[in-house]
N, C-alpha and C positions, 0 to 999 in steps of 0.2 A: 665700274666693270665687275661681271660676275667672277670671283674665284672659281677656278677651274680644279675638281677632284683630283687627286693625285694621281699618274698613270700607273696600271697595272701590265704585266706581262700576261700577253693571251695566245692562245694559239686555238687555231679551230681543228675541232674534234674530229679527227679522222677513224674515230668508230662509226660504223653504218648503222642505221634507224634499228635495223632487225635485233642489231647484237645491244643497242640501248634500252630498248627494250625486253631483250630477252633479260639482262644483270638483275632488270627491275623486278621481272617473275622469278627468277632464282634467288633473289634476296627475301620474296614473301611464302617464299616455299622452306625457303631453310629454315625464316622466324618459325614457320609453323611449324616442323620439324622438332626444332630446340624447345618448342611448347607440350609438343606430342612428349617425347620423349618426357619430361621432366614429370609432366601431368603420369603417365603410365608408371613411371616409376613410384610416383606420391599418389598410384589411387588407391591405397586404402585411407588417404584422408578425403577422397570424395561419396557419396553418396548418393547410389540412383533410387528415385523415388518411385520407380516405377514396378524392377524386381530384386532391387537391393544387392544386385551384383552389377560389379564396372568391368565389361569386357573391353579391348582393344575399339573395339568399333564404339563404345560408347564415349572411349578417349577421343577419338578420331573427333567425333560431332561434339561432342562437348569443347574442345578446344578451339573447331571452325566458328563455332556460337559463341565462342567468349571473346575471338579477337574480330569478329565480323560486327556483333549483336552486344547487348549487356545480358544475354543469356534468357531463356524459360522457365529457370527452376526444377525442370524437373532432374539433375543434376549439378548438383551443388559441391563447393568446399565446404567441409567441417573442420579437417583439423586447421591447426594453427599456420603449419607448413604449407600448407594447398590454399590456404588465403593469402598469406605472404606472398607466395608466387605470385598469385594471380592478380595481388593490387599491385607489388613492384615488379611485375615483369609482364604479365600477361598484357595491361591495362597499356603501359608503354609502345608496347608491340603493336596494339589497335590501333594505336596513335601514328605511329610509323606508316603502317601497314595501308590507312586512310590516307593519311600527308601522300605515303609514294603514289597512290593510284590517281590522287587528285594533281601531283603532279607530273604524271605521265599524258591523263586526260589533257591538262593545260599546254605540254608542249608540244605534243604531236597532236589535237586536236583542235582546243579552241586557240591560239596562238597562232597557226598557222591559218585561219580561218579566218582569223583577224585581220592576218597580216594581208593576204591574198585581197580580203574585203575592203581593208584602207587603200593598199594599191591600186584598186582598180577605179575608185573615185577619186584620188591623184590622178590619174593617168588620163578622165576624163574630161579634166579641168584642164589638161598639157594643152595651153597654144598659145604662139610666141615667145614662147619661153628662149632662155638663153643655156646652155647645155656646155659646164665645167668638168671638162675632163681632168683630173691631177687637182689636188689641193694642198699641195707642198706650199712651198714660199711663194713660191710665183703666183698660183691657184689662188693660195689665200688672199694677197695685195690686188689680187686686181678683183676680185670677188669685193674685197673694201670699197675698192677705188666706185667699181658698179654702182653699191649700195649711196656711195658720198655723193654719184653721180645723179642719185634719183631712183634709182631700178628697186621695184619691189623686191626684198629677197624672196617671197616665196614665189615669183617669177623666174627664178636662179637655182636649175638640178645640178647638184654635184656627184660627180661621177670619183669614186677611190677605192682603191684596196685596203686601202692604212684606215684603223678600227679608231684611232686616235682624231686622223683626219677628218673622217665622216663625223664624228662627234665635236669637235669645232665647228665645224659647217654646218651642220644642225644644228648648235646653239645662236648662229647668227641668222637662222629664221630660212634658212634654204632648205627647199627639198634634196635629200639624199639618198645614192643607192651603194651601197660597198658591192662592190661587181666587176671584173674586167671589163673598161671599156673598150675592147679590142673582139671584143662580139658580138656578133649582129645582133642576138634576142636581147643582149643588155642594151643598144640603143635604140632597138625597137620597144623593149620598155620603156624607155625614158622621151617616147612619141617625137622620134628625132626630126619622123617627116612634116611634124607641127611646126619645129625649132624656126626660131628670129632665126638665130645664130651658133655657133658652137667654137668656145675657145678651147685648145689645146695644148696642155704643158704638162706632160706625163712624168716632165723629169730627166727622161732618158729621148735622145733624139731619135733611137731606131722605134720605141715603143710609142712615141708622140707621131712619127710618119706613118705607123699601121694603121692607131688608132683613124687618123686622117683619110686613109685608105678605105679603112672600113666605111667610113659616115659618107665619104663620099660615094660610093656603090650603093648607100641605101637613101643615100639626102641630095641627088645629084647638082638641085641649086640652093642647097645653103650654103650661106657664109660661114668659110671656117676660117678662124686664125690660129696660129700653130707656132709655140717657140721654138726654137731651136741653136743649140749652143757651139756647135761647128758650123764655120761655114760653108764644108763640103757638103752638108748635108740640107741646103735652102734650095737646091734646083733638086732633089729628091722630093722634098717634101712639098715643091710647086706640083711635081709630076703625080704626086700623089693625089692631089685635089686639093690644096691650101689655097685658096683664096689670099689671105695675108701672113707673112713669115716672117714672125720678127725675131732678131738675134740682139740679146741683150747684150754682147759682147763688143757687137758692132757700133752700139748706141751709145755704149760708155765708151768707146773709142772720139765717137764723134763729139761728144761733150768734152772730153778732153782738148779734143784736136782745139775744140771752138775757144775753150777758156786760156790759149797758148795767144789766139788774137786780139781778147779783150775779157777783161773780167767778170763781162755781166751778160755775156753771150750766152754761156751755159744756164746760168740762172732762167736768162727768159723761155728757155729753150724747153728747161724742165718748168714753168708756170704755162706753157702750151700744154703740155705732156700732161699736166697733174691739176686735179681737181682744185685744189688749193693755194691755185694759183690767181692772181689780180685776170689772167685774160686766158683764155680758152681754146683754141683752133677745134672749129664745128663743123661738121659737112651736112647738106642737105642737098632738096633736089629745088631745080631753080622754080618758082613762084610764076602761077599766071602772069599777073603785076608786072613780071622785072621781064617778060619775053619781049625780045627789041632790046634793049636798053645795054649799056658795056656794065661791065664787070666791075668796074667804079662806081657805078649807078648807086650800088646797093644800099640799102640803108640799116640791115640788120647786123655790120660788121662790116670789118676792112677784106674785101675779096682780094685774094692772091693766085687762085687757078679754077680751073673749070676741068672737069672731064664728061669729054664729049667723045659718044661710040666707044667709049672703052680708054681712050687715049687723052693723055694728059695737056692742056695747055696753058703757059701761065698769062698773069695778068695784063700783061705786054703784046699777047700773041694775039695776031688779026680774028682768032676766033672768039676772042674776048670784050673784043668791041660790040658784039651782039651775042645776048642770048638766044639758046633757042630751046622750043618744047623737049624734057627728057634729059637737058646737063644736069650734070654734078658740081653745087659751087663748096670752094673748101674756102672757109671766111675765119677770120680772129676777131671775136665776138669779146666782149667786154663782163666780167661778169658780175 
């Protein structure tokens, strides 16, 4: 495993473009200022070659020329003082003065040029992807769980505000945006109308129902799954557009409850659940092949229910005796 850099505290800069770039032109005005000056003061140790006297205006151009250029000649240091300057201060300043412009050009120009030009060939490759809202604990495990599962990570957008988060998620081969997922243009970036799927676990249960809310007004049939840690709040966030709502609180309830009946209850419960487990619960759609035939028939797993029109029945139920075109079989596959 890669060692991960030490985290830094950051915050994003609530100075606006005009005033970052203005500091940048007042910092190469004052250098030249502190040049003028200095230079006017020390011009009798320069030397114009042209009529042997150094007016102000020839400070002016002679010091634009020495922190721009390496100069003409036709204004020169001689004395000793006016070359000191000019190799340890002046030469410095040029240095500065190049570094700041090239990195002014870099962040407000080609940087964002880049950025703009990467994103838009992401964005053009977006389809079936799978769309992670929150990379906290929950985000990250089952972003694992995907990858353990098979799923390309670069088939896996992660959506975060946390500058830390987005930076794991990116090391494990996902694409990433650090963006409020609770806005339309952020999941319209992230080509939500392309999306398989989209899971949600923001963290917070009012802020994982919005997001919800949101995707569903722009993604009307995608699958969305959405965690949520109260359970006052799972018939909200059905109403919101969840598709599936799962409450980890309830699950570790239930695994409990199961391991109070027998010891090995919970175990098989969590090798369904977990990739890593000897056996798997899969869902598909049922097979040319198996139309006619019961729910026993199967041969790719042990079938336990079927969902037909929407509605569940299990393997006992007279709807299971035959399939038919368009069910849903949920089988324990062997892995």
């Amino acid at each position: 495993m890669a060692l991960k850099p030490p985290a830094t505290l950051k915050r994003k800069s609530s100075m606006p473009v005009w005033a970052s770039i203005g500091w940048r032109v007042l910092a190469v005005v004052g250098l030249l200022a502190l040049a003028v000056g200095v230079h006017w003061i020390e011009r009798d140790g320069l030397k114009d070659t042209a009529d042997g006297h150094v007016s102000f205006l020839d400070i002016l151009y002679f010091t634009s020329i020495s922190v721009t250029t390496t100069g003409y000649g036709d204004i020169v240091p001689v004395s000793n003082s006016a070359r000191m300057f000019d190799a340890f201060v002046v030469t410095p300043i040029r240095v500065f003065v190049v570094l700041l412009f090239l990195g002014t050009a870099y962040n407000f120009v080609l940087k964002r040029t880049w950025d703009k030009w990467h994103m838009a060939v992401i964005q053009r490759n977006l389809a079936r992807h799978i769309i992670v809202a929150g990379y906290g604990t929950t985000g990250s495990e089952t972003v694992d769980e995907l990858i353990a599962r098979g799923r390309d990570p670069g088939s896996i957008v992660v959506i975060d505000q946390n500058e830390g988060n987005i930076a794991r998620a990116k090391e494990c081969g996902c694409i990433v945006l650090q963006a409020d997922a609770t806005r339309d243009q952020v999941l319209n970036d992230v080509r939500i109308g392309t999306a398989e799927s989209m899971i949600v676990c923001a963290g917070r249960d009012d802020t994982s129902i919005l997001i919800t809310l949101t995707a569903r007004h722009l993604a009307p049939a995608l699958p969305i799954s959405v965690i949520v840690r109260n359970e006052d709040n799972e018939l909200p966030a059905r109403a919101a557009g969840a598709t599936t709502v799962v409450n980890p609180v309830s699950f570790a309830g239930l695994l409990l409850a199961s391991s109070c009946q027998g010891p090995h209850l919970s175990d098989y419960l969590m090798d369904l659940a977990s990739i890593h487990g000897q056996v798997e619960l899969s869902e598909r759609k049922v097979r040319p092949e198996e139309i006619g035939q019961p729910l026993s028939a199967i041969a790719t797993g042990l079938g336990v229910q079927i969902y037909r029109d929407g509605l569940p029945h299990s393997h006992k139920a007279p709807e299971a005796q035959a399939l038919l075109a368009g069910d849903t079989i949920l089988e324990i596959v062997t892995r």
